[in-house]
N, CA, C and O atoms as a CHARMM CRD file, in Angstrom:
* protein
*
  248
    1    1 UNK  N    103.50600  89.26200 115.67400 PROA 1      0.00000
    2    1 UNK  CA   102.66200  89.97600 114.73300 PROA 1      0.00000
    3    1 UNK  C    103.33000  89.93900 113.35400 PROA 1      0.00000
    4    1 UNK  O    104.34900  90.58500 113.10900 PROA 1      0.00000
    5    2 UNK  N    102.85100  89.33100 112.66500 PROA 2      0.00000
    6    2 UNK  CA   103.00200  89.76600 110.91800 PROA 2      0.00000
    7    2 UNK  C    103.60600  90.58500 110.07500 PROA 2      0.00000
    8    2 UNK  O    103.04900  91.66800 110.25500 PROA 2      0.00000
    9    3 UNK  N    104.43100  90.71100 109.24600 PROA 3      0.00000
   10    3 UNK  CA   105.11200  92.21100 109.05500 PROA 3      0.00000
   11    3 UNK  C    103.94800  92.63300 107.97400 PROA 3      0.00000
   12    3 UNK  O    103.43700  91.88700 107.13800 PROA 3      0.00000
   13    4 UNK  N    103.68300  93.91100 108.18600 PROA 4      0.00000
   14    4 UNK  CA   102.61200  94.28700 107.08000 PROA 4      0.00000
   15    4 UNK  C    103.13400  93.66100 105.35800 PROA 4      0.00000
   16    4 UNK  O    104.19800  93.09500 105.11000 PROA 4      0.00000
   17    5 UNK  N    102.01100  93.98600 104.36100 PROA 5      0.00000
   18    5 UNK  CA   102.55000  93.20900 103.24700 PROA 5      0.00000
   19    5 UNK  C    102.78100  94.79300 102.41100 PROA 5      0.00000
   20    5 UNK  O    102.25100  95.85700 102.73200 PROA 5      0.00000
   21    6 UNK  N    103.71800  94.55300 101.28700 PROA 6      0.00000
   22    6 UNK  CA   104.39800  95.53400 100.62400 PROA 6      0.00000
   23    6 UNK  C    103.13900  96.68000 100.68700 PROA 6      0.00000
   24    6 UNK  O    103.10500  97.78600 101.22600 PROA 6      0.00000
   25    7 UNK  N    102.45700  96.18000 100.16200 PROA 7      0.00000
   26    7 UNK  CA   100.74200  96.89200  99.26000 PROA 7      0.00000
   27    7 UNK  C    100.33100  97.78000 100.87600 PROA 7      0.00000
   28    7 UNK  O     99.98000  98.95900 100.88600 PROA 7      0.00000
   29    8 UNK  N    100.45600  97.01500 102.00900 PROA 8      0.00000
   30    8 UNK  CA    99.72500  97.84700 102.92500 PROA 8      0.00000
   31    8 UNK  C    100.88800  99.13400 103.36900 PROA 8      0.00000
   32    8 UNK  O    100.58300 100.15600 103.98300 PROA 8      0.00000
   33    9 UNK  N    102.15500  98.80000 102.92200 PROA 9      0.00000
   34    9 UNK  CA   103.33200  99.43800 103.42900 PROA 9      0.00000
   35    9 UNK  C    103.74100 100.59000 102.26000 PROA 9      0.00000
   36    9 UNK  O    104.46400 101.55700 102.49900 PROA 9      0.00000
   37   10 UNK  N    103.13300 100.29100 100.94600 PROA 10     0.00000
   38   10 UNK  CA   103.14000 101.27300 100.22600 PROA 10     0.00000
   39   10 UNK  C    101.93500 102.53600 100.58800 PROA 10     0.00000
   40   10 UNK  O    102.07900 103.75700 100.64800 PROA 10     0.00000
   41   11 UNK  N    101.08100 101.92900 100.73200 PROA 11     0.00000
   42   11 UNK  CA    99.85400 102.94800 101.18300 PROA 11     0.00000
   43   11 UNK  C     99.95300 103.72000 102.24800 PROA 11     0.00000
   44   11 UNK  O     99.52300 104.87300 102.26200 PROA 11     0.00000
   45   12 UNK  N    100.53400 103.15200 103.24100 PROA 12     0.00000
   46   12 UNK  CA   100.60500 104.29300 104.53600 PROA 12     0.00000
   47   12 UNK  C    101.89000 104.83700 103.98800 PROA 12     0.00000
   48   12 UNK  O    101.68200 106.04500 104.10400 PROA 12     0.00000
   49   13 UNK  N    103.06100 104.71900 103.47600 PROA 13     0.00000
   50   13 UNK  CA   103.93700 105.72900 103.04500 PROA 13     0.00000
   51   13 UNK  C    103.17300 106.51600 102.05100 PROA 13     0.00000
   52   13 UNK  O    103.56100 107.64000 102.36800 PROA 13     0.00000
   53   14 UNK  N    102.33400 106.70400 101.04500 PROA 14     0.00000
   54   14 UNK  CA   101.49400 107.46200 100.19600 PROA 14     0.00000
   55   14 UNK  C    100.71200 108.32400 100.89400 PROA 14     0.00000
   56   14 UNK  O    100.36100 109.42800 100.47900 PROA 14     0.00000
   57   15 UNK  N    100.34400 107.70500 102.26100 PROA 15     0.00000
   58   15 UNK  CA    99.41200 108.51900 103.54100 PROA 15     0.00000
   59   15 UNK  C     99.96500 109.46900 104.10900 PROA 15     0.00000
   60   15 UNK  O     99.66900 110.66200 104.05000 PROA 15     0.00000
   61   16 UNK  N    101.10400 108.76800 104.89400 PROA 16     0.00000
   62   16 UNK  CA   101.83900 109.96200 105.58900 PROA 16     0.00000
   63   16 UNK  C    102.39300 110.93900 104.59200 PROA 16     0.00000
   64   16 UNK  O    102.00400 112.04200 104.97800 PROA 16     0.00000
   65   17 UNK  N    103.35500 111.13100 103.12300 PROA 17     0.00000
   66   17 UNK  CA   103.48400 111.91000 102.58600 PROA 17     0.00000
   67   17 UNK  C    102.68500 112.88000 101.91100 PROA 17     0.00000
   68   17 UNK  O    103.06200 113.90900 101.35100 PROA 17     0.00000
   69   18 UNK  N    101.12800 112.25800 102.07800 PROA 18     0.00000
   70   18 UNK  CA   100.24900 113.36400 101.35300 PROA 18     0.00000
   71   18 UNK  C     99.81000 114.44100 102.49700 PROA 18     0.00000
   72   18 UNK  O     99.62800 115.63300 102.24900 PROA 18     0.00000
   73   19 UNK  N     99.63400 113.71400 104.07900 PROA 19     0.00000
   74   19 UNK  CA    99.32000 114.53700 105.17700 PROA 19     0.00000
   75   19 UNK  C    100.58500 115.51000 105.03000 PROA 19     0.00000
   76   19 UNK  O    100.55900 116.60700 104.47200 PROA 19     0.00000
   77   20 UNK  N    101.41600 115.06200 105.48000 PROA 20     0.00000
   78   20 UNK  CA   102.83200 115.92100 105.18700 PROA 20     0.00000
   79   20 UNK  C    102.72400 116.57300 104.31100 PROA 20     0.00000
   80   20 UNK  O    102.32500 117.46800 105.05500 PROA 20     0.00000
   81   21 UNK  N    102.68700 117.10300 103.19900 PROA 21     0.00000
   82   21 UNK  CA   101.94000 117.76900 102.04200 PROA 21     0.00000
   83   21 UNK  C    101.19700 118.69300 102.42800 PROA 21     0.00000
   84   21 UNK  O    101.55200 119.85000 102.65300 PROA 21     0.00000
   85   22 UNK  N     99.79100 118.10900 102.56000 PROA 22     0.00000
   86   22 UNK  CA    99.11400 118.85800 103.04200 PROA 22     0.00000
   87   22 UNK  C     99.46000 120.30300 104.29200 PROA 22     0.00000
   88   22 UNK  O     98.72600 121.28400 104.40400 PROA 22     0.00000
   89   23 UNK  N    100.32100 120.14000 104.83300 PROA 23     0.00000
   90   23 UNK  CA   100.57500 121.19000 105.85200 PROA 23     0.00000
   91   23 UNK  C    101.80700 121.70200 105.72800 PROA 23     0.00000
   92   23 UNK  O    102.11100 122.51900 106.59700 PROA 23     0.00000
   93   24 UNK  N    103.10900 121.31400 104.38800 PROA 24     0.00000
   94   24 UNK  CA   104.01600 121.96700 104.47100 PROA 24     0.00000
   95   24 UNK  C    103.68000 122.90800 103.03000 PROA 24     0.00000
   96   24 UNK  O    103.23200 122.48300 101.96500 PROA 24     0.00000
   97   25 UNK  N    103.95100 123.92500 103.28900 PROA 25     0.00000
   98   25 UNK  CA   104.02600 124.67400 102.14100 PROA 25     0.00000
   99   25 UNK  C    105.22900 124.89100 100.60400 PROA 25     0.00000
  100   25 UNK  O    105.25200 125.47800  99.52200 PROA 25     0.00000
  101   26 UNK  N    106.04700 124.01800 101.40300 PROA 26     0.00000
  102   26 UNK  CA   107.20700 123.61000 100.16100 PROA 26     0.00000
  103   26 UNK  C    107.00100 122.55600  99.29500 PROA 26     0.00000
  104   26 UNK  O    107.62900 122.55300  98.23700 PROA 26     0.00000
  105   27 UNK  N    106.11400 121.51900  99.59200 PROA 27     0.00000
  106   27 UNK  CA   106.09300 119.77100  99.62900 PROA 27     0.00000
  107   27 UNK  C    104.89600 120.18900  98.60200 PROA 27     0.00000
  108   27 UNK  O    104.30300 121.14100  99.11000 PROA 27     0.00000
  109   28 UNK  N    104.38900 119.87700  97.50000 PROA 28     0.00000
  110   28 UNK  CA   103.26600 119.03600  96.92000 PROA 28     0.00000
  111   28 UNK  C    102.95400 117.94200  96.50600 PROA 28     0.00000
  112   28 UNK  O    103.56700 117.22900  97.30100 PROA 28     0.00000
  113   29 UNK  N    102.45200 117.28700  95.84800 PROA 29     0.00000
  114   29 UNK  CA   101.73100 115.74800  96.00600 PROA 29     0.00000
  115   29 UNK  C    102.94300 115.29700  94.84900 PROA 29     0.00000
  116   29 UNK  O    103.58500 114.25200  94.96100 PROA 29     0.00000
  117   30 UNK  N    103.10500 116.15100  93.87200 PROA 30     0.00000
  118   30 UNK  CA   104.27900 115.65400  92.82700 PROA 30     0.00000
  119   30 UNK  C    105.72500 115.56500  93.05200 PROA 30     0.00000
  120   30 UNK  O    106.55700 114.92400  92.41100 PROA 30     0.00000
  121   31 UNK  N    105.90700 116.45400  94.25400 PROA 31     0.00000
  122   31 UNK  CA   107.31600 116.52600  94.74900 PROA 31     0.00000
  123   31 UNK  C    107.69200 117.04000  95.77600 PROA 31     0.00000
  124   31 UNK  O    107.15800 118.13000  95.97800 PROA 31     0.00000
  125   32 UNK  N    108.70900 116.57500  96.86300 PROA 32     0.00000
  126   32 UNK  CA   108.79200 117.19100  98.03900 PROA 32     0.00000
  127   32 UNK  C    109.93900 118.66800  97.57800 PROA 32     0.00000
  128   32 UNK  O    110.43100 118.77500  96.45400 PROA 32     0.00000
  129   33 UNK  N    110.15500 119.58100  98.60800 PROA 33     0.00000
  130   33 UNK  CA   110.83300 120.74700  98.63800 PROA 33     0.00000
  131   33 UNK  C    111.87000 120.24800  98.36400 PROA 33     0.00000
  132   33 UNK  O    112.19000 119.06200  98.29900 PROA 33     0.00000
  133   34 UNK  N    112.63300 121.49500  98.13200 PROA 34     0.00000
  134   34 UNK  CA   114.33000 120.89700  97.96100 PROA 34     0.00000
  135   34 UNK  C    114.37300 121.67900  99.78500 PROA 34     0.00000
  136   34 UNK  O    113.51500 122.35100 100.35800 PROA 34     0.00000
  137   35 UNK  N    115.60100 121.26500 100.20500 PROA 35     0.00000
  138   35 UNK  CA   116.20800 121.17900 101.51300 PROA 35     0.00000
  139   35 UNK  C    115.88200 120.91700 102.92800 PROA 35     0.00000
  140   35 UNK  O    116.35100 119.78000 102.99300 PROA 35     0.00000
  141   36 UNK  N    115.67200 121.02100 103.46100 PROA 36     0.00000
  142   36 UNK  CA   115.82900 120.01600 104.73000 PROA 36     0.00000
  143   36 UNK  C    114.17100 119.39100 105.45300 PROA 36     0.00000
  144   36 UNK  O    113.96600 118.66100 106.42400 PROA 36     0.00000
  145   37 UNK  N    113.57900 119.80200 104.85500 PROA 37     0.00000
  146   37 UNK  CA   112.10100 119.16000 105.14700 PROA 37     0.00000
  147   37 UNK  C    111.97800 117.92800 105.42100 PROA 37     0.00000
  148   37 UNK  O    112.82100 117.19600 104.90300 PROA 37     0.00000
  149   38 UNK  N    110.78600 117.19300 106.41600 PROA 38     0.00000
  150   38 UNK  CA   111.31700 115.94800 106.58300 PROA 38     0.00000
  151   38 UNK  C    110.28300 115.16200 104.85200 PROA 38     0.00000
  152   38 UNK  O    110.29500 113.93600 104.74100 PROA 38     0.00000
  153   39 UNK  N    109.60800 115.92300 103.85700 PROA 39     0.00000
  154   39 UNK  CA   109.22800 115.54200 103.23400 PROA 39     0.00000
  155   39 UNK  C    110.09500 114.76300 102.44600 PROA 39     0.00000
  156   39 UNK  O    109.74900 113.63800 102.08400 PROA 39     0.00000
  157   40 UNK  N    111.24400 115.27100 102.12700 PROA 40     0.00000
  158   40 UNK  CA   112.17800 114.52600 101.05300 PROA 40     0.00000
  159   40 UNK  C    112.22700 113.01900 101.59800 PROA 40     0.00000
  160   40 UNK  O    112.27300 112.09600 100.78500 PROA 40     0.00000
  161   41 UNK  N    112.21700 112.75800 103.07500 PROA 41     0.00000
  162   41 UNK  CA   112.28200 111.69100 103.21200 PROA 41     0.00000
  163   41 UNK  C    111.29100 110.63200 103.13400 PROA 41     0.00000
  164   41 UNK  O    111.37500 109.47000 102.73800 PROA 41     0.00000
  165   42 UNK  N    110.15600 111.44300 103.69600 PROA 42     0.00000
  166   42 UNK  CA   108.66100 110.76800 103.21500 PROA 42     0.00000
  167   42 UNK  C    108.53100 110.53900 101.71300 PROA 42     0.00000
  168   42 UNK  O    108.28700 109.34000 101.58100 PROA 42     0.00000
  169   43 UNK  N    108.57700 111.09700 100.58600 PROA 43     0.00000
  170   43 UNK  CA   108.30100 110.84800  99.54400 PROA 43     0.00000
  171   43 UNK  C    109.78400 109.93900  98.85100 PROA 43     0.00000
  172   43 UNK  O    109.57300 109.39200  97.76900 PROA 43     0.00000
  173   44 UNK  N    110.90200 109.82000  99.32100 PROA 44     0.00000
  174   44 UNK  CA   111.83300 108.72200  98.84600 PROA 44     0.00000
  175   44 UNK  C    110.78500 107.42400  99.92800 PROA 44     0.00000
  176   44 UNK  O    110.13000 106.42600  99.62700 PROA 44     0.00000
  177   45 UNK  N    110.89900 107.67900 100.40400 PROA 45     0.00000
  178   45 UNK  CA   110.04000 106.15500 100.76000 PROA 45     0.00000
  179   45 UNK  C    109.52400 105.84100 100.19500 PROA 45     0.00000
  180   45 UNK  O    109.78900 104.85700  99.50400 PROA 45     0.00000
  181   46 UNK  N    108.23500 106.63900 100.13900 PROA 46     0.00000
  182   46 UNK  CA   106.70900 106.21700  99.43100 PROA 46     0.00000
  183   46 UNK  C    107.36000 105.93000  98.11200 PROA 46     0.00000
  184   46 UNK  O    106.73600 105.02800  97.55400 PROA 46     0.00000
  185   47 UNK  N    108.31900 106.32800  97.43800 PROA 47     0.00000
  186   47 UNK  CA   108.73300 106.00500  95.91000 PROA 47     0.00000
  187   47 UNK  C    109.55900 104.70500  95.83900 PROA 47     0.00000
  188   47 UNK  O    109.33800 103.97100  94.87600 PROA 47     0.00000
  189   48 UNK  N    110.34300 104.38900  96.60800 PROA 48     0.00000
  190   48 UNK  CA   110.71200 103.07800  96.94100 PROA 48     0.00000
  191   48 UNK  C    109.91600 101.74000  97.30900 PROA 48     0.00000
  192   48 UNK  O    110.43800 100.63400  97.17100 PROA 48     0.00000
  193   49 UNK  N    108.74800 101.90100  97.73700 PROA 49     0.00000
  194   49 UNK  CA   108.23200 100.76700  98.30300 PROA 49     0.00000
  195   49 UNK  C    107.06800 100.81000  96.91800 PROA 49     0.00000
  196   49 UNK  O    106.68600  99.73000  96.46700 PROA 49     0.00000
  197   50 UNK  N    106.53600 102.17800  96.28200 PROA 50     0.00000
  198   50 UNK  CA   105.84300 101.79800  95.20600 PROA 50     0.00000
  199   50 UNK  C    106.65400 101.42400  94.17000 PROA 50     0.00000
  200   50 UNK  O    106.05200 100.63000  93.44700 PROA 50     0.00000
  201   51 UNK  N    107.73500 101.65200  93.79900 PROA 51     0.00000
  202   51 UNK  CA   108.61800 100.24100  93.34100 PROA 51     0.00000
  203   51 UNK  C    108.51300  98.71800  93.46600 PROA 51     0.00000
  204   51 UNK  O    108.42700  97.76100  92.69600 PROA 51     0.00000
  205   52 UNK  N    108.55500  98.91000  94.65500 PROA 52     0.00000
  206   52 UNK  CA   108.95700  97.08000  95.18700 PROA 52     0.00000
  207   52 UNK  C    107.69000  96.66000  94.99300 PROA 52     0.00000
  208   52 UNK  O    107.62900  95.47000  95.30000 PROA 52     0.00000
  209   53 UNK  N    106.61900  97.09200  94.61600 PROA 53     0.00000
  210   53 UNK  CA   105.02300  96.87200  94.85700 PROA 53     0.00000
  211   53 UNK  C    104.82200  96.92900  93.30300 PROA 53     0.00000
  212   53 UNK  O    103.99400  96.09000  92.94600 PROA 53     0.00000
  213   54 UNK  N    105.29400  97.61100  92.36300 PROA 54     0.00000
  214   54 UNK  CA   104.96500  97.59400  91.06000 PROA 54     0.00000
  215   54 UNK  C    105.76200  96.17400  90.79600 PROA 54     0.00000
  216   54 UNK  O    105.13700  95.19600  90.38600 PROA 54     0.00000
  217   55 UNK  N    107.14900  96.11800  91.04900 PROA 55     0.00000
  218   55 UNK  CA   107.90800  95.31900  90.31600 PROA 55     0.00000
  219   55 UNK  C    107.09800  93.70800  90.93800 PROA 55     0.00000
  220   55 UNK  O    106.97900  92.72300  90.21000 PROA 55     0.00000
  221   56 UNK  N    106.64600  93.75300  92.32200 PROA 56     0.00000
  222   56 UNK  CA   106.24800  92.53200  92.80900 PROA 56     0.00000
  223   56 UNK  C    104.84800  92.49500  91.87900 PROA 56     0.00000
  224   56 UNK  O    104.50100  91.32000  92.00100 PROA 56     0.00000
  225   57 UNK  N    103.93700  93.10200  91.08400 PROA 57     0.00000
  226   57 UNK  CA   102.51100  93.21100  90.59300 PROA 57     0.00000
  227   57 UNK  C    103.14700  92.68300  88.92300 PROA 57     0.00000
  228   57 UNK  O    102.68500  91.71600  88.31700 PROA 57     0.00000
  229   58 UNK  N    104.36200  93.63200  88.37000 PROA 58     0.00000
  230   58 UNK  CA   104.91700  92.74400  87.38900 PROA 58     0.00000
  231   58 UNK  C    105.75800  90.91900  87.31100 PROA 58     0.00000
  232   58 UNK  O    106.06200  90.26900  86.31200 PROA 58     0.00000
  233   59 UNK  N    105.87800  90.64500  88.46200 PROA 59     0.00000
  234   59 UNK  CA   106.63900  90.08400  88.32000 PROA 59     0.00000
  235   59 UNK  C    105.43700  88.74900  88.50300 PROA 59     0.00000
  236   59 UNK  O    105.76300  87.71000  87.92800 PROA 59     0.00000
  237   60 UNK  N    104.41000  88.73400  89.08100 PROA 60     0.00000
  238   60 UNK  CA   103.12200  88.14800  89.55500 PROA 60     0.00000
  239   60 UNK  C    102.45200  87.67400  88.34400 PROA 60     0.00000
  240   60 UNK  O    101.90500  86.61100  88.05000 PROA 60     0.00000
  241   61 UNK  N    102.65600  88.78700  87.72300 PROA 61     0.00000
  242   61 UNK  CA   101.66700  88.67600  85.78000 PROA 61     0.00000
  243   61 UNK  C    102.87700  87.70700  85.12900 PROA 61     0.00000
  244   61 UNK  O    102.42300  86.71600  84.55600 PROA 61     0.00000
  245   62 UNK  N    103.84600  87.78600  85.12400 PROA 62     0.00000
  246   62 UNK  CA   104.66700  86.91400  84.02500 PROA 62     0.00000
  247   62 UNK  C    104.22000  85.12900  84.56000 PROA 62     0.00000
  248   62 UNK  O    104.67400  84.16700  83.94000 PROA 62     0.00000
C-alpha cells in the first residue's frame, strides 16, 4: 500500500487535532493546553507536516 501523500497526511493531523479540541477543554483550534494533554502532541504534528506541505507547495511554484 502507498504511503499517504504529505497533503493527505497534513489533513488528518488538522482532523484529529480539531476532534481533540473539540472535547478537551484546555486545547483550542489556535493552541493546545500547556501540560500534559495528549493535544500538545497532536497539534506539534499537525504544525510540522503543514510545514513540509507549505514548503513542498513553495518549492513546486519556483
Amino acid at each position: 500500500m502507498p504511503q499517504p501523500s504529505v497533503h493527505a497526511r497534513y489533513l488528518a493531523a488538522d482532523r484529529s487535532y480539531r476532534e481533540h479540541a473539540a472535547s478537551c477543554s484546555g486545547c483550542d483550534l489556535s493552541a493546545p493546553a500547556d501540560g500534559g494533554c495528549e493535544g500538545a502532541r497532536l497539534y506539534e504534528s499537525f504544525t510540522r507536516l503543514q510545514d513540509a506541505y507549505l514548503n513542498r507547495q513553495r518549492q513546486q511554484r519556483r
